[in-house]
C-alpha positions as CSV (number, residue, x, y, z in Angstrom):
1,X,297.1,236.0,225.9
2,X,296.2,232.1,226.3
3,X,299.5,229.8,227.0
4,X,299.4,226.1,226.4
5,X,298.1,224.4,229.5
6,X,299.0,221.2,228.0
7,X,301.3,219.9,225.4
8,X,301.5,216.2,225.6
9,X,301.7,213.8,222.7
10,X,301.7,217.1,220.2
11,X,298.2,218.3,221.4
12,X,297.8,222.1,222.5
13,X,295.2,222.8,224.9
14,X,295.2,226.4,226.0
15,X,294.4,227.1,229.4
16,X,291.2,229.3,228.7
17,X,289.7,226.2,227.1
18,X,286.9,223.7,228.4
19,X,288.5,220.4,227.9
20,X,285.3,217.3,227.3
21,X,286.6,214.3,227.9
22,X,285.2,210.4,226.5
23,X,287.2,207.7,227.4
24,X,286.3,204.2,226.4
25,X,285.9,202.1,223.5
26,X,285.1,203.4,220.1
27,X,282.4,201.4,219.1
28,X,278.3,202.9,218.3
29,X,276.6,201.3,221.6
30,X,278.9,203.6,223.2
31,X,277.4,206.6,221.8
32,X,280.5,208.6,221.0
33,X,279.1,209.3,217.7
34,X,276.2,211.1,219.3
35,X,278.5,213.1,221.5
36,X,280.6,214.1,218.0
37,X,277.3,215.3,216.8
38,X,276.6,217.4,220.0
39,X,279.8,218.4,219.8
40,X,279.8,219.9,216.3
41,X,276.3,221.6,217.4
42,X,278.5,223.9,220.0
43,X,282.4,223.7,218.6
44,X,282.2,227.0,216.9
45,X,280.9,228.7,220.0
46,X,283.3,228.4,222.6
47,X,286.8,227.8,223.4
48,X,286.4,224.1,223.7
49,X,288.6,220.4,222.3
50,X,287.0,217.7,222.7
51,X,289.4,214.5,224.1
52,X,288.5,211.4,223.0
53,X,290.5,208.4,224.5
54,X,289.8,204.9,223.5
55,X,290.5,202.9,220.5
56,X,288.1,200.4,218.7
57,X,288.9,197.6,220.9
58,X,291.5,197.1,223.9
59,X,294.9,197.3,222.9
60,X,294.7,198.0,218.7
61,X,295.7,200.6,216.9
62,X,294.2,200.1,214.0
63,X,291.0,202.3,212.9
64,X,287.9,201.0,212.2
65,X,285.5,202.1,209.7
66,X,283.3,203.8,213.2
67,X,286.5,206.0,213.8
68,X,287.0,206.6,209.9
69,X,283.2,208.2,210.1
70,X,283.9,210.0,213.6
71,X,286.5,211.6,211.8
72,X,284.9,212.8,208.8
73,X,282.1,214.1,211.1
74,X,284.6,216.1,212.8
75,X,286.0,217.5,210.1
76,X,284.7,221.0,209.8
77,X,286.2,221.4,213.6
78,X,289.1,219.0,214.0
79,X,291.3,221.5,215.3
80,X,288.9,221.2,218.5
81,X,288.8,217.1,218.5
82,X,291.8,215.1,219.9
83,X,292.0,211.3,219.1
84,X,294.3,209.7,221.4
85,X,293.6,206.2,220.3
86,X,294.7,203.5,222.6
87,X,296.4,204.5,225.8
88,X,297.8,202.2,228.8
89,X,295.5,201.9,231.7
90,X,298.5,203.3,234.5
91,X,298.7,206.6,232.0
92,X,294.8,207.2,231.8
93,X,294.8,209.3,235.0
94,X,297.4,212.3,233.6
95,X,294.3,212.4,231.1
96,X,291.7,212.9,233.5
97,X,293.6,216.0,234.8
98,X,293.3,218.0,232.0
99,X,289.7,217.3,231.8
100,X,286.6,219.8,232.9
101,X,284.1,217.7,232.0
102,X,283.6,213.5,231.2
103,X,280.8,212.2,229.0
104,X,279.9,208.5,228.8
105,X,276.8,208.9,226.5
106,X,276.2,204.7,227.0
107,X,273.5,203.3,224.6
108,X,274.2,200.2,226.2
109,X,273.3,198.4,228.8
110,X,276.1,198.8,231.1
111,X,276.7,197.0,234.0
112,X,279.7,199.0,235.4
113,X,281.9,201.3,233.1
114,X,285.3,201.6,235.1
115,X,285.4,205.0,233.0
116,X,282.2,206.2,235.1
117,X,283.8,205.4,238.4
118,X,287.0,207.3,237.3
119,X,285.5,210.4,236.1
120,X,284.3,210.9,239.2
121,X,287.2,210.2,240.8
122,X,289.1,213.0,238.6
123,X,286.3,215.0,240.0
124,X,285.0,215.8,236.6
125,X,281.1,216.3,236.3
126,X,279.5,214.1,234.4
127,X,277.1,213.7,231.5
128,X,275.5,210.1,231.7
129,X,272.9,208.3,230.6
130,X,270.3,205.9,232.2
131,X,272.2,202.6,231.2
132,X,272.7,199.5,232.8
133,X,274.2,200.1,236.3
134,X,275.1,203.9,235.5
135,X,272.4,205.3,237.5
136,X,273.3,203.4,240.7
137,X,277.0,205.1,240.1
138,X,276.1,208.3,239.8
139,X,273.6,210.6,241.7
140,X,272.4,213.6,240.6
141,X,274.9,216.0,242.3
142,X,277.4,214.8,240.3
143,X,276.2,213.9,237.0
144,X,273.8,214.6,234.3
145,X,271.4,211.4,233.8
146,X,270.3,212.0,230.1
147,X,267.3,209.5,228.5
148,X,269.4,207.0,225.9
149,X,265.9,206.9,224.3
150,X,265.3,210.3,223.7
151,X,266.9,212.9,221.4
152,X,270.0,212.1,222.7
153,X,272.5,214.9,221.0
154,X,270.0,217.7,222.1
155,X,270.3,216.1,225.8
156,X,274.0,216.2,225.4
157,X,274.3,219.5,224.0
158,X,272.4,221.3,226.4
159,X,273.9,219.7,229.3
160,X,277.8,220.6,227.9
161,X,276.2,224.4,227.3
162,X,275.5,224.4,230.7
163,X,278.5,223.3,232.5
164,X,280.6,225.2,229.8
165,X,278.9,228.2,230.8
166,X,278.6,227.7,234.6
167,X,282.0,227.4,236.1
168,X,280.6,227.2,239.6
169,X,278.0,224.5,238.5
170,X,281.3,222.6,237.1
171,X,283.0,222.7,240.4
172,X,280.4,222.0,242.5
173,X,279.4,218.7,240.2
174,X,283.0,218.2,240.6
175,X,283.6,218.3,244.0
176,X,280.2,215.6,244.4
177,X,281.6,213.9,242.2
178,X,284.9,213.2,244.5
179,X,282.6,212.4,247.0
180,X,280.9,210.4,245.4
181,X,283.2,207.9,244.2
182,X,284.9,207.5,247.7
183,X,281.6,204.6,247.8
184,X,283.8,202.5,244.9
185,X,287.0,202.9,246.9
186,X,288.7,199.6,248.4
């Protein structure tokens, strides 16, 4: 029998369950909406929630007309999506540890998403795109580099199959992932 792994702020993660983590704002250069859409490609197959942390903009609480149509895309599998909205910065780390895997699907150019740097300090592997500064972040031992020009959700998708299906390939990301971001300590 699964037991909850985590009940915090009312959500129930059970600990047989692959936890996808987004943090960031919730606004379409971020491509959040893109990873919904993935998401609901691949809900129904496996024990999976999908933890979205962010708001519209720093510090609101308010939602936008973007969340409004995140949520109504998310509908037919809400039980799988959790939408923190806005959290404090010094609390953003007890969300990382939940996670299995981060994605920052970026269709922006980024210069240097603090969200990037801390997923792989959690150690999470990472699915990325070829924004901005991203690639010079990340390598490809610890994340996923997707094309923000291509078909985007199909990128996604079959990079969360992957790691959902390969714990050791998880893991192994994971642990390059800690090294990796020892470059962006002080």
């Amino acid at each position: 029998t699964a037991t909850i792994l985590f009940l915090f702020s009312g959500f129930n993660i059970l600990n047989n369950e692959i936890v996808i983590i987004f943090t960031g704002r919730l606004q379409p250069d971020k491509g959040v909406k893109e990873l919904f859409l993935a998401f609901k490609h691949i809900a129904h197959l496996y024990k999976v929630k999908l933890l979205i942390i962010g708001a519209s903009g720093y510090s609101t609480k308010n939602k936008s007309r973007f969340i409004k149509e995140l949520e109504d895309i998310s509908d037919s599998y809400k039980n799988q999506v959790i939408l923190t909205g806005y959290i404090e910065y010094n609390e953003i780390a007890d969300y990382y540890k939940i996670g299995n895997i981060a994605v920052l699907p970026s269709l922006c150019e980024d210069a240097c998403p603090l969200s990037c740097i801390e997923s792989l300090a959690s150690g999470l592997p990472l699915i990325t795109t070829n924004s901005g500064g991203i690639p010079e972040l990340v390598d490809n031992k610890s994340a996923f580099i997707i094309d923000k020009e291509k078909d985007i959700v199909d990128q996604i998708e079959e990079k969360l199959i992957l790691l959902i299906e390969n714990k050791e390939l998880r893991e192994t990301m994971g642990n390059a992932a800690r090294l990796r971001a020892q470059n962006f300590s002080d």
